[in-house]
DODRENKE-545275 format. One record per atom (N, C-alpha, C, O): x, y, z; residue in one letter. Coordinates in steps of 0.02 Angstrom, whole numbers, plus 50000, padded with zeros to 5 digits. Each point is the difference from the previous one (the first is absolute). Example, Ala and Ser with C-alpha at 12.3 -4.5 7.8 and 13.67 -1.06 7.14 Angstrom:
residues 2
506604971650390A
499555005950000A
500455006050000A
500524999950033A
499305005449931S
500425005950003S
499615005550037S
500255005550008S
//
This chain:
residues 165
592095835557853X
500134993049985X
499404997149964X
499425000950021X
500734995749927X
499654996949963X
499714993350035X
500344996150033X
498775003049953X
499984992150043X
499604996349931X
499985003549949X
499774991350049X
500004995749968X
499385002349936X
500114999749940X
499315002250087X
499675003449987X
500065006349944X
499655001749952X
501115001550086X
500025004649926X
500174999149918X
499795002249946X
500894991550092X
500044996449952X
499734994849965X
500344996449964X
498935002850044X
499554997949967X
499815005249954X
500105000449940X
499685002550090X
499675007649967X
500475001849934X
499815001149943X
501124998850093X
500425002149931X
500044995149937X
500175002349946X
499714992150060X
500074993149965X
499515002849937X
500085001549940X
499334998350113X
499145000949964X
500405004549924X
500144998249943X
499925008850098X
500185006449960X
500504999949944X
500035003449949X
500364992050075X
500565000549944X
499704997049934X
500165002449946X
499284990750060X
499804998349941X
499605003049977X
500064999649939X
499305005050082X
499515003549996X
499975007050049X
499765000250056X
500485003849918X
499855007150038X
499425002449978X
499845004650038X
499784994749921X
499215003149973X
499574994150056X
499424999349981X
500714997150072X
499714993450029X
499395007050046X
500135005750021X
499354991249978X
499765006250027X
499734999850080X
499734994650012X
500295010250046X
500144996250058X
499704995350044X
500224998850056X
499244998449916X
499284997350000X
500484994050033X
500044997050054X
500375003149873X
500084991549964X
500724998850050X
500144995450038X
500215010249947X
500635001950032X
499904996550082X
500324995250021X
499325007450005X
499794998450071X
499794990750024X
500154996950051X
499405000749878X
499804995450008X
500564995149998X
499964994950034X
500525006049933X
500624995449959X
500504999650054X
500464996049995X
499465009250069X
500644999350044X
499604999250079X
500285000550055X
499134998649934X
499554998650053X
499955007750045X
500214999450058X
499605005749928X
499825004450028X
499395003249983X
499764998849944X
499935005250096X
499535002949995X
500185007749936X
500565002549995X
499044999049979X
500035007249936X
500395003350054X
500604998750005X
499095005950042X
500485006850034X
500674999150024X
500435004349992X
499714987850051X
500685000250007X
500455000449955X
500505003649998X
499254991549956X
500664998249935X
499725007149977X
500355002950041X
499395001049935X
500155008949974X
500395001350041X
500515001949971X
499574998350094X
500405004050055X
500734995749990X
500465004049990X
499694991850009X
500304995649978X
500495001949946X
500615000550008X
498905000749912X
500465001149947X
500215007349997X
500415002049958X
499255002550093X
500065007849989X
500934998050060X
500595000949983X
499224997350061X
500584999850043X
500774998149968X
500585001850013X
499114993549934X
500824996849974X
500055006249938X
500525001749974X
498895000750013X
500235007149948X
500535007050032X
500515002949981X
498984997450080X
500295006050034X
500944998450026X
500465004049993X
499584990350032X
500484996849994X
500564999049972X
500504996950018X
499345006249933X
500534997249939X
500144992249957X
500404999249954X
499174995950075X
500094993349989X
499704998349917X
500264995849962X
499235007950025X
499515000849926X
500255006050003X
499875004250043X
500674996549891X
500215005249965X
499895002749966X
500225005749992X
499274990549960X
499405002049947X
499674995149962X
500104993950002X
499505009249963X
499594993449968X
499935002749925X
499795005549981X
500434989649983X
500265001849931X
499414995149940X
499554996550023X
500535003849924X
499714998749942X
500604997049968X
500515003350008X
499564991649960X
500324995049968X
499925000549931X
499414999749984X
500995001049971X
499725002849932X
500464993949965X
500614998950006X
498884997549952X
500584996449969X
500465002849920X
499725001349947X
500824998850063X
500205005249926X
500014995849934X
500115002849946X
499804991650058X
500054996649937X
499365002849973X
500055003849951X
499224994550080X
499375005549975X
500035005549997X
499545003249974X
500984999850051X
500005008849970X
500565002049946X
500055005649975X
500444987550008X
500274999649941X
500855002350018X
500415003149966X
499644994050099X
500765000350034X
500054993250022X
499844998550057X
500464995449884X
499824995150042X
500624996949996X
500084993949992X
500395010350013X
500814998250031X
500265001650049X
499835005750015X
500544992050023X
500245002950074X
500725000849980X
500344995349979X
499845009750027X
500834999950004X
500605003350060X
499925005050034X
500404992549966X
500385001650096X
500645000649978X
500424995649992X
499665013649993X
500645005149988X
500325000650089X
499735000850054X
500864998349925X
500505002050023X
500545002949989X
500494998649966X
499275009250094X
500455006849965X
500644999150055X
500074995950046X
500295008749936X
500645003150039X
500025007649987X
500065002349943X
499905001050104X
500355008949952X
500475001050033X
500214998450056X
499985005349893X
500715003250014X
500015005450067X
500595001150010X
499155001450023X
500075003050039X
499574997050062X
499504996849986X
500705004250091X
499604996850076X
499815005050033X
499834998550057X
500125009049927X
499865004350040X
499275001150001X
499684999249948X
499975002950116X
499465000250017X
499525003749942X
499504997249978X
500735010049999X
499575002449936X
500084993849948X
499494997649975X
501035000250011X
499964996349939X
499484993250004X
499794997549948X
500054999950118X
499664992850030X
499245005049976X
499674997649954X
500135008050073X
499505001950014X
499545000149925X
499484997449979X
501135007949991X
499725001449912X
499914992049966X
499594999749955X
500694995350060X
499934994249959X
499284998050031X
499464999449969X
500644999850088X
499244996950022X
499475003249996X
499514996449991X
500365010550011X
499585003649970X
499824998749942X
499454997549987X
500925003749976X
499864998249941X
499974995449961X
499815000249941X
500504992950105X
499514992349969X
499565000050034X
499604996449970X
500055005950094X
499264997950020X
499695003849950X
499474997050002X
500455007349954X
499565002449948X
500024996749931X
499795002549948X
500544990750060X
499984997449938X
499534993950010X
500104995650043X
499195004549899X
499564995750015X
500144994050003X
499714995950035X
501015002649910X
499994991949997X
500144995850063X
499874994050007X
500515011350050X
500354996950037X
499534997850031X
499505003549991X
500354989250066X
499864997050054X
500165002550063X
499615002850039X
501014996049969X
500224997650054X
500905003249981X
500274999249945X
500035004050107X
500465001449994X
500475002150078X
499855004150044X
500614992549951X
500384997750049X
500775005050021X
500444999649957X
499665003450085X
500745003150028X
500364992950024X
499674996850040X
501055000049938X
500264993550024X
500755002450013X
500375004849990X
499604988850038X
500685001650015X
500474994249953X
499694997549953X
500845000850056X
500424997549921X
500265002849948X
500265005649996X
499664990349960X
500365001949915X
499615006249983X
500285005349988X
499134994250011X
499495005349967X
499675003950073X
499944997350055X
499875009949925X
499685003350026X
499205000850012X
499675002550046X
500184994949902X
499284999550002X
499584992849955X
500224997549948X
499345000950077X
499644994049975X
499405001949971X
499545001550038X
500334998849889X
499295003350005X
499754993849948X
500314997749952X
499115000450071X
499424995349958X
499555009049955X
499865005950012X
500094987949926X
499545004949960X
499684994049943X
500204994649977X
499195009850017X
499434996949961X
500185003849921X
500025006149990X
500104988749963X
500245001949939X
499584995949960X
499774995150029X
500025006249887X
499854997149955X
500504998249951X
500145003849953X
500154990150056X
500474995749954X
500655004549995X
500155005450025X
500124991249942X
500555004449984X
500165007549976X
500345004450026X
499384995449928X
499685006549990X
499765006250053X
500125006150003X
499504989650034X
499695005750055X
500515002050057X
499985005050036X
500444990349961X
500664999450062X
500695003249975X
500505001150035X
499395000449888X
500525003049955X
499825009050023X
500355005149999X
499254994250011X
499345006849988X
500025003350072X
500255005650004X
499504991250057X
500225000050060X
500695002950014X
500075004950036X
500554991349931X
500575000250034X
500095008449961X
500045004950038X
500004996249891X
500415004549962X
499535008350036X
500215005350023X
498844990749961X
499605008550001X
500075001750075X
500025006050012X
500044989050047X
499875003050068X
500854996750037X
500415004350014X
499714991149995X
500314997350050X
500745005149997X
500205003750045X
500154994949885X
500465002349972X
500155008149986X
500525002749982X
498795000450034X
500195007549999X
499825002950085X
499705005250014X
500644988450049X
499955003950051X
500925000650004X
500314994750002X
499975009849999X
500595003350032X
500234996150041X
499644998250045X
501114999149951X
500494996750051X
499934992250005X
500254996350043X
499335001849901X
500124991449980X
500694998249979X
500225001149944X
500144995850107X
500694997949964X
499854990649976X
500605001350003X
499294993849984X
499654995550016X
499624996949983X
499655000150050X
499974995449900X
499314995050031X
499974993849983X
500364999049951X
499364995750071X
499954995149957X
499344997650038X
499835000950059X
499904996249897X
499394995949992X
499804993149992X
500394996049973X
498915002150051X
499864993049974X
499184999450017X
499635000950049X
500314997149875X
499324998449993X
499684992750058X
500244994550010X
499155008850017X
499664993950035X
499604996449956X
499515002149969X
500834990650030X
499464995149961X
499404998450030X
499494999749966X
500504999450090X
499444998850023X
499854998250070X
500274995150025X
499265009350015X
500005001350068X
499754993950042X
499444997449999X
501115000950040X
499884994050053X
499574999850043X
499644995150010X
500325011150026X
499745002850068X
499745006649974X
500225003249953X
499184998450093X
500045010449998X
499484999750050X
499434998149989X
500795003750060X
499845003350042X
500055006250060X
500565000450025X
499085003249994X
500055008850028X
500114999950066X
499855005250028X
500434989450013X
500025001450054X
500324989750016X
499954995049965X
500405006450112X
500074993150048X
499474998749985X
499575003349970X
500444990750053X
499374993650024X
500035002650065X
500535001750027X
498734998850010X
500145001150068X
499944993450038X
499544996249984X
500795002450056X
499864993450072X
499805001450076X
500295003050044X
499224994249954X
499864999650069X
500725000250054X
500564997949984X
499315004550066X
500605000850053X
500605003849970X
500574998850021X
499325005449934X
500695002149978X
500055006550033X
499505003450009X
500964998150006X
500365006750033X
499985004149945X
500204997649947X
499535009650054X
500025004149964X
500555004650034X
499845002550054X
500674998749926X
500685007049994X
499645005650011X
499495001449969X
500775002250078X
499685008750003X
500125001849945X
500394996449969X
499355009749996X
499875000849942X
500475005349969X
500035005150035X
500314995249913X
500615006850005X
499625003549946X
499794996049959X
500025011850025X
499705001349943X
500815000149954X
500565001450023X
499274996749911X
500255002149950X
499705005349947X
499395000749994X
501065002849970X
499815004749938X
499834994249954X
500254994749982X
499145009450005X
499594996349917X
499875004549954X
499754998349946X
//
């Protein structure tokens, strides 16, 4: 069980994970060794799932977001497996989603203009096997982005179910 304390600690982390534990400690009123014992516990835990690097793609010259939606023609387990395999090896993608509905899959991808999203769909997206399906729509411009809940004090954390990643 989570007490108030940790979720200080998670708040801290979510805006600054490089926070270093000096500061970390000072910001949620603990001493350095607890809050380490502290952030190692919600690691071992499963609660900090990882700690990532934020890359913005417009400076690396991907500065379109676009959110395909596939369908394939086939639902059998090899056929789910070979598609997802083989969009997690495509760099443009973000973020890519198994749903349930109209479409089978939700995938965000980092594209350069039209062109680059012409380029995307025909050199990678379009030569994976069993696309029956897609349609698309360019993001004008991002409201929100953020990697995780807001955490709250007193909130009940759910036992934890692992999922495949």
């Amino acid at each position: 069980m989570l007490d108030e304390t940790d979720f200080k600690i998670l708040r801290a982390l979510q805006f600054n994970a490089r926070i270093a534990n000096v500061d970390l400690a000072a910001q949620v009123g603990l001493s350095p060794t607890p809050c380490w014992n502290r952030v190692k516990a919600l690691e071992e835990n499963g609660v900090i799932e990882k700690y990532v690097t934020i890359l913005d793609h417009a400076a690396l010259g991907y500065p379109d977001t676009v959110i395909v939606e596939v369908t394939l023609d086939r639902h059998d387990d090899n056929a789910l497996e070979k598609f997802e395999a083989t969009l997690a090896g495509l760099p443009e993608v973000i973020e890519a989603y198994l749903a349930s509905g109209e479409y089978d899959y939700y995938i965000k991808a980092a594209v350069a203009g039209a062109e680059g999203y012409e380029r995307f769909l025909r050199q990678r997206l379009y030569k994976i096997p069993g696309i029956r399906h897609s349609r698309s729509s360019f993001m004008l411009r991002c409201l929100k982005q953020t990697y995780s809940i807001k955490v709250e004090a007193g909130q009940s954390v759910p036992k934890r179910q692992k999922t495949k990643r």
